[in-house]
C-alpha positions in Angstrom: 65.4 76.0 172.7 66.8 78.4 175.6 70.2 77.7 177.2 67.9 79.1 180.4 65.3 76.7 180.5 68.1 74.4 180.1 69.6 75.4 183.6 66.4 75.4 185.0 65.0 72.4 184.3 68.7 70.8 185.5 68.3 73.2 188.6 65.0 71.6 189.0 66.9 68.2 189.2 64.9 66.8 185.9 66.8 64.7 183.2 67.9 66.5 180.1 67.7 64.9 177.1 70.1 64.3 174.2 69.1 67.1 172.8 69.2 69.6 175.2 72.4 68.4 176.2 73.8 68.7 172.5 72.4 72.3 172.0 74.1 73.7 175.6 78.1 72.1 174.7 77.5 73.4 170.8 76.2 76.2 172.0 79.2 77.1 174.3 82.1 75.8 172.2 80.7 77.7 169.4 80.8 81.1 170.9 77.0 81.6 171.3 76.1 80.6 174.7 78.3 82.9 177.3 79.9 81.7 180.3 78.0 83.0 183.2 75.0 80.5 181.4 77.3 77.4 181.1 78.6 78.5 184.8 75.2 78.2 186.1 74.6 74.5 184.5 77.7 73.4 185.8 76.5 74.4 189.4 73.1 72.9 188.6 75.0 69.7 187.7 77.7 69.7 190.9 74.0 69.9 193.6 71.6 68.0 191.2 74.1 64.7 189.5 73.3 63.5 186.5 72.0 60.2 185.2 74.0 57.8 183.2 72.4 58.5 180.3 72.9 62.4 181.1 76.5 61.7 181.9 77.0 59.6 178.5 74.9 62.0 176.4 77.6 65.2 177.8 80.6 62.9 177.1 79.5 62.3 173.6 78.4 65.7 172.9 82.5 66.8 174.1 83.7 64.2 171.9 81.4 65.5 168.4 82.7 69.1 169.5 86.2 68.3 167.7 88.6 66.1 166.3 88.0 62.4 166.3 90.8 59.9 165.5 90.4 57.1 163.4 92.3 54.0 164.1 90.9 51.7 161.5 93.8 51.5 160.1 95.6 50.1 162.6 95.5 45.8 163.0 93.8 44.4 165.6 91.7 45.7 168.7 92.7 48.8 169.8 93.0 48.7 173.9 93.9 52.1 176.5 94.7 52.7 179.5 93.9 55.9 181.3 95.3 56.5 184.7 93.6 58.8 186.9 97.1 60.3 188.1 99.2 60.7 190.8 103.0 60.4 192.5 105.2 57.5 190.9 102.8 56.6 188.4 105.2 55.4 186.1 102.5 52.6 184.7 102.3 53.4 181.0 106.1 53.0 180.2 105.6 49.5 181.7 102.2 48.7 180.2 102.6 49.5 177.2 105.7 47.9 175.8 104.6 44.6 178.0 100.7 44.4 176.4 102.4 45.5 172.8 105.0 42.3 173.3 101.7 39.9 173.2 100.4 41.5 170.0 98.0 43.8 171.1 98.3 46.8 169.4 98.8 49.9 171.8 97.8 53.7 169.9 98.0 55.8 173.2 98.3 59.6 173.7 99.1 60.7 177.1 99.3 64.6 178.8 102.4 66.5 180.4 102.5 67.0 184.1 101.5 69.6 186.2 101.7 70.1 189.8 102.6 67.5 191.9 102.0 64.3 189.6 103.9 63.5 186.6 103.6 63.1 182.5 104.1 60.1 180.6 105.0 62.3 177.9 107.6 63.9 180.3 109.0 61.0 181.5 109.5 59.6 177.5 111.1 62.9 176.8 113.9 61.9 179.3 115.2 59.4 176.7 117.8 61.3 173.8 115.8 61.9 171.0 112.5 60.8 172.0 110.0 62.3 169.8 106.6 62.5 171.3 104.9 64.4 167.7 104.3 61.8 165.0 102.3 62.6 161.7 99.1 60.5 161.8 100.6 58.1 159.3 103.7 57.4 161.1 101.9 57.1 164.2 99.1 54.3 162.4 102.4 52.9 160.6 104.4 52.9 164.0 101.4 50.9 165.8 101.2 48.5 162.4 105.0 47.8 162.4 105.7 47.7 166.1 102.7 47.6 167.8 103.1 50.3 170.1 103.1 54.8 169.6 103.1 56.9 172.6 102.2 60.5 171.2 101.3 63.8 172.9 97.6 64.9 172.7 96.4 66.3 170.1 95.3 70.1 169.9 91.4 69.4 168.8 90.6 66.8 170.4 87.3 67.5 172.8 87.3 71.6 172.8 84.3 71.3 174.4 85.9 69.4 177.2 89.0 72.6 177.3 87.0 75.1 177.7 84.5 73.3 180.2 87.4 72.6 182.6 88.7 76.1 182.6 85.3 77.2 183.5 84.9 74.2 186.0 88.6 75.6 187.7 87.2 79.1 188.1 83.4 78.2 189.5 84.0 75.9 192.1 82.6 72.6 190.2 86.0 70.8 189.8 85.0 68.0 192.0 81.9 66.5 190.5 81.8 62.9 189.9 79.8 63.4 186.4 81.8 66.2 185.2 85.1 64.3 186.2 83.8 61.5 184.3 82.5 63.1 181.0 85.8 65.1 180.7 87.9 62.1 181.0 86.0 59.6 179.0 85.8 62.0 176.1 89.0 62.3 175.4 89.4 58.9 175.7 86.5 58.1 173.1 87.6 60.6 171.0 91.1 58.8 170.6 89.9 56.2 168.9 90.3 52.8 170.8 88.3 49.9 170.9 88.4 49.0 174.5 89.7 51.1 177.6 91.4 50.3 180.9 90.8 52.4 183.6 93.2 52.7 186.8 91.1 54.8 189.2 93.6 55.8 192.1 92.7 56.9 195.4 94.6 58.3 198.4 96.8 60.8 199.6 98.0 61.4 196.0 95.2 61.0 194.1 92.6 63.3 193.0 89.8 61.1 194.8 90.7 60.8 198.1 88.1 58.3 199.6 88.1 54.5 198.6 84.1 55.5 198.1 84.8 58.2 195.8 86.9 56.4 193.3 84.3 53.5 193.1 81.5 56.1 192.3 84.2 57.9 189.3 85.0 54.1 188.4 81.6 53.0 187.8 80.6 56.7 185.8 83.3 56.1 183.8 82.3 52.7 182.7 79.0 52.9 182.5 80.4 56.2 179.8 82.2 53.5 178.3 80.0 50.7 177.4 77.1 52.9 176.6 78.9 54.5 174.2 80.4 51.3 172.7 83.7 51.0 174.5 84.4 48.0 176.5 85.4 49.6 179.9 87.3 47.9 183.0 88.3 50.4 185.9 90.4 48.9 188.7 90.9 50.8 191.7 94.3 51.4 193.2 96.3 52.9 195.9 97.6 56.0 195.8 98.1 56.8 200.1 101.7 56.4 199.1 104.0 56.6 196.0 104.0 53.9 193.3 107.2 51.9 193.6 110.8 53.8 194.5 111.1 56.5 191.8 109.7 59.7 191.6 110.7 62.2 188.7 111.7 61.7 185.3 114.5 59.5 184.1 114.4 57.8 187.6 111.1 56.6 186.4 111.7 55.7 182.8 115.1 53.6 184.9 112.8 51.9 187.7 110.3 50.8 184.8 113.0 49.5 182.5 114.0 47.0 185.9 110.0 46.0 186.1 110.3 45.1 182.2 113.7 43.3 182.7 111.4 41.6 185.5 113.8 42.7 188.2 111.0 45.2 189.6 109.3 46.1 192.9 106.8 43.9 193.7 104.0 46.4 194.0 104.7 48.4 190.9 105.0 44.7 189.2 101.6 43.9 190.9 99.3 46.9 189.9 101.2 47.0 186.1 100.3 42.8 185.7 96.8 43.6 186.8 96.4 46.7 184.6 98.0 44.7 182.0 96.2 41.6 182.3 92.9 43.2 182.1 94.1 45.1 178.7 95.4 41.6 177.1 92.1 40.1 177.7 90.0 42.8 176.2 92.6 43.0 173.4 91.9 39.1 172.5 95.4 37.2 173.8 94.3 35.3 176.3 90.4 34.0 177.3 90.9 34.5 181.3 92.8 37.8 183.4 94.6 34.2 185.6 95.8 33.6 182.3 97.1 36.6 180.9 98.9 37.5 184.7 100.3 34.1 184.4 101.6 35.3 180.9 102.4 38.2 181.0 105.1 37.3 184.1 106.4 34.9 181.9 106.9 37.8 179.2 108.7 40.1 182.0 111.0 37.4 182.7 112.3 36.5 179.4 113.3 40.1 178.7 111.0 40.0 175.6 108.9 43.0 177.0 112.6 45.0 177.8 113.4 44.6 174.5 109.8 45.6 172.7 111.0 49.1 175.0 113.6 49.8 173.1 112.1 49.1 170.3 109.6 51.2 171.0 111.7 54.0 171.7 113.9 53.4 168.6 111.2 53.4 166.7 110.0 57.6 167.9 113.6 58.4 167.1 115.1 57.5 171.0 118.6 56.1 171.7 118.1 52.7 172.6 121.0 52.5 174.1 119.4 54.3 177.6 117.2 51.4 177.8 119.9 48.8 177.5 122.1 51.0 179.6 120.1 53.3 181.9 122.7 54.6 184.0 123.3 56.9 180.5 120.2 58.2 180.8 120.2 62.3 182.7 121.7 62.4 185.9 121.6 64.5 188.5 124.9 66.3 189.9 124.0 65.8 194.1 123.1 62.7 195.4 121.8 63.7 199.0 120.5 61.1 201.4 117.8 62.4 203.3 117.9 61.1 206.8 115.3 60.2 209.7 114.9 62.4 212.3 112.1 59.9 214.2 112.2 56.3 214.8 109.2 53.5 214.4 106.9 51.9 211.5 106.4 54.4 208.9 102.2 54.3 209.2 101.6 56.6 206.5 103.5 59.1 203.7 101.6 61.8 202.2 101.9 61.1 198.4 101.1 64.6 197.5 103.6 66.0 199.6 106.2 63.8 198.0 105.0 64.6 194.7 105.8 68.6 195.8 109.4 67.8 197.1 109.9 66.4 193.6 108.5 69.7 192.1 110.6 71.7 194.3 113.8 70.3 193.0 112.6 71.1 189.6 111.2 67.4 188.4 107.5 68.7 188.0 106.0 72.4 186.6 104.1 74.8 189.0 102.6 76.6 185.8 102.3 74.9 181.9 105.4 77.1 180.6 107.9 76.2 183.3 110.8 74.0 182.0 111.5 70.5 184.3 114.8 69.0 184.6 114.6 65.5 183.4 117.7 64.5 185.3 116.2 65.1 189.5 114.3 63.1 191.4 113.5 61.0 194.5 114.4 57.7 196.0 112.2 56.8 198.1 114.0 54.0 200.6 111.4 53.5 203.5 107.4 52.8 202.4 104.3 52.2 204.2 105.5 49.4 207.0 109.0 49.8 206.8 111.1 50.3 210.3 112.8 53.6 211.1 115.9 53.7 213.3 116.8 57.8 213.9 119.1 58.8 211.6 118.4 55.7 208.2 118.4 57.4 205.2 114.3 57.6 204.0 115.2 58.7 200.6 117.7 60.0 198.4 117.6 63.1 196.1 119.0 63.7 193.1 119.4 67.1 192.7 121.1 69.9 190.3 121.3 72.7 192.9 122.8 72.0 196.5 119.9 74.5 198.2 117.1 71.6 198.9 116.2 73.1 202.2 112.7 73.3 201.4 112.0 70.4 199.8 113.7 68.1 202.9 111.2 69.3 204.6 108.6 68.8 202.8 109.7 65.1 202.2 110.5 64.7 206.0 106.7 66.1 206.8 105.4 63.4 204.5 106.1 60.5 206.6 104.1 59.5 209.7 105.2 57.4 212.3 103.9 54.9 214.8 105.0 52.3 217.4 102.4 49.6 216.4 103.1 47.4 213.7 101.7 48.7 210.5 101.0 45.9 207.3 101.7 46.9 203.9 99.0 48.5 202.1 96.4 46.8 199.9 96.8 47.9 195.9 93.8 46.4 194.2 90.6 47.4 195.5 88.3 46.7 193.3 87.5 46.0 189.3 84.5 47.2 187.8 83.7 46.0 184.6 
């Protein structure tokens, strides 16, 4: 077998097999096939597509390529949720305390931000003493005992997949709907869980841009999923604007402590019951998603999921004391309100941009070595539908330096305005199961 005839035949637009498929990723991660080859197939792939079975076999192959993790140990079905990313996205610190207070067991590893969306490992790291390394045994324990560990990701896991994207950056293949979907999904396999949740975002702050887009990643992905033996649910959200208020680190881990207490926003609330629903039903407590919304409310408002929070965070070596007191958590020394210099309905706000004015004040990393400051942030006041008089404040930032010039106005180019009346956006799209 040639690596060549491999990119012809794919240049050709014929189906590889298994085989084939195998023999190019262990070729590659092993050293043996060189890049300009793999750089070629990826091409192949971003013209030609793939087939589902193509797209599974690749995922697979990137999953075999390293580590593997072995939950067995750990009670119970084993449920993820992977988030697609963007601005605000501050869904795992309220999913995961809130699905581990029904007894579903939550093993998750999550990434570090870069750019203009945020990490959940970040955003834990907020918290005094939050320790995001766990042995393997503490983390299975941790899961066991408490029924939720939120770790960073692991070195090995999926080389394959590592040195695929870097490749993929450099070549101009980035944005192909099977590539996307094998690199994701295999580091989700690889992970270990029984059954994954997907939230596919779309918008201004998304990487898919297009509600059509997201549906075509959503239904790769599970159709990865379920072929390989993962019960898969995407559901497709909105990401034209922010999720909830908060933007940047310990504002984040504050606003999802107030949706745990069940004194949220409504939206946030919304898209983490739905996420959350889906994950409880997969995960065995409840036999319907109307159920488990219905219950899982009922969980936010007794302050039961608040309190599995700081148990969580206890348990990974954090003060509780932030959760049951947030105002301790970092803060920042300048409050600045940010004010209007238009009046109307706000019609749109560029998510992305927001996510940069947040970077700019030093919330988010332009490379993987810059340091972020847990303690600054973004407020955001007016959303999507919201009336602007000249001069109301849109936002506030929290800041550590009193030089914000730049980032103003990048927040202040965000926002569109209109005279027409402008209804609040839709957040669930779709769920593809």
């Amino acid at each position: 077998m040639r690596a060549v005839d491999i990119i012809l035949k794919k240049r050709n637009g014929k189906e590889l097999t298994k085989e084939e498929i195998d023999f190019l990723i262990e070729g590659y991660t092993a050293g043996n096939i060189p890049d300009y080859q793999v750089s070629s197939f990826l091409m192949s792939v971003y013209f030609k597509g793939m087939t589902e079975e193509e797209t599974a076999h690749l995922t697979n192959a990137m999953v075999q390529s390293g580590d593997q993790i072995d939950l067995s140990k750990i009670e119970g079905i084993k449920v993820d949720k992977h988030s697609t990313g963007g601005v605000g996205d501050k869904t795992s610190l309220i999913i995961g305390p809130l699905v581990a207070s029904v007894g579903i067991p939550v093993a998750k590893m999550s990434g570090r931000g870069l750019g203009h969306t945020g990490g959940t490992v970040d955003k834990l790291e907020a918290i005094e003493g939050f320790q995001v390394e766990l042995t393997t045994q503490q983390f299975i324990d941790n899961v066991n005992e408490h029924k939720i560990a939120i770790v960073g990701q692991s070195g090995n896991l999926t080389p394959a997949d590592k040195k695929l994207y870097a490749l993929r950056d450099v070549t101009g293949t980035v944005d192909s709907i099977p590539l996307i979907a094998s690199s994701i999904m295999s580091k989700k396999i690889a992970s270990g869980s029984n059954a994954i949740v997907l939230d596919v975002k779309f918008g201004s702050g998304a990487f898919m841009k297009t509600l059509d887009d997201a549906r075509k990643l959503a239904n790769a992905m599970v159709g990865i999923g379920n072929k390989l033996g993962r019960q898969t649910i995407a559901i497709i959200t909105d990401m034209g604007q922010p999720l909830g208020h908060e933007i940047g680190n310990a504002n984040e881990v504050k606003e999802a402590i107030d949706v745990l207490s069940g004194k949220g926003d409504h939206d946030l609330t919304e898209v983490c019951l739905t996420l959350a629903g889906n994950m409880a039903v997969l995960g065995g407590a409840y036999d319907t998603f109307e159920e488990a919304y219905a219950g899982l409310t009922d969980v936010l408002k007794s302050g039961k999921a608040v309190e599995k929070m700081r148990d969580f965070v206890v348990s990974q070596g954090g003060n509780g004391n932030q959760i049951t007191s947030p105002e301790t958590l970092p803060q920042a020394a300048y409050h600045i309100e940010i004010k209007a210099e238009a009046e109307g309905n706000v019609e749109a706000i560029d998510a992305e941009s927001v996510g940069i004015a947040a970077m700019l004040l030093g919330a988010g990393r332009k490379t993987k070595e810059d340091a972020i400051d847990y303690a600054v942030g973004i407020t955001l006041l007016k959303k999507v539908g919201d009336t602007v008089a000249k001069g109301d404040t849109l936002a506030i930032f929290h800041a550590n330096a009193e030089d914000i010039a730049v980032a103003e106005k990048t927040l202040k180019d965000a926002y569109t305005f209109t005279d027409k009346e402008v209804p609040a956006p839709e957040l669930i799209h779709d769920i593809i199961k």
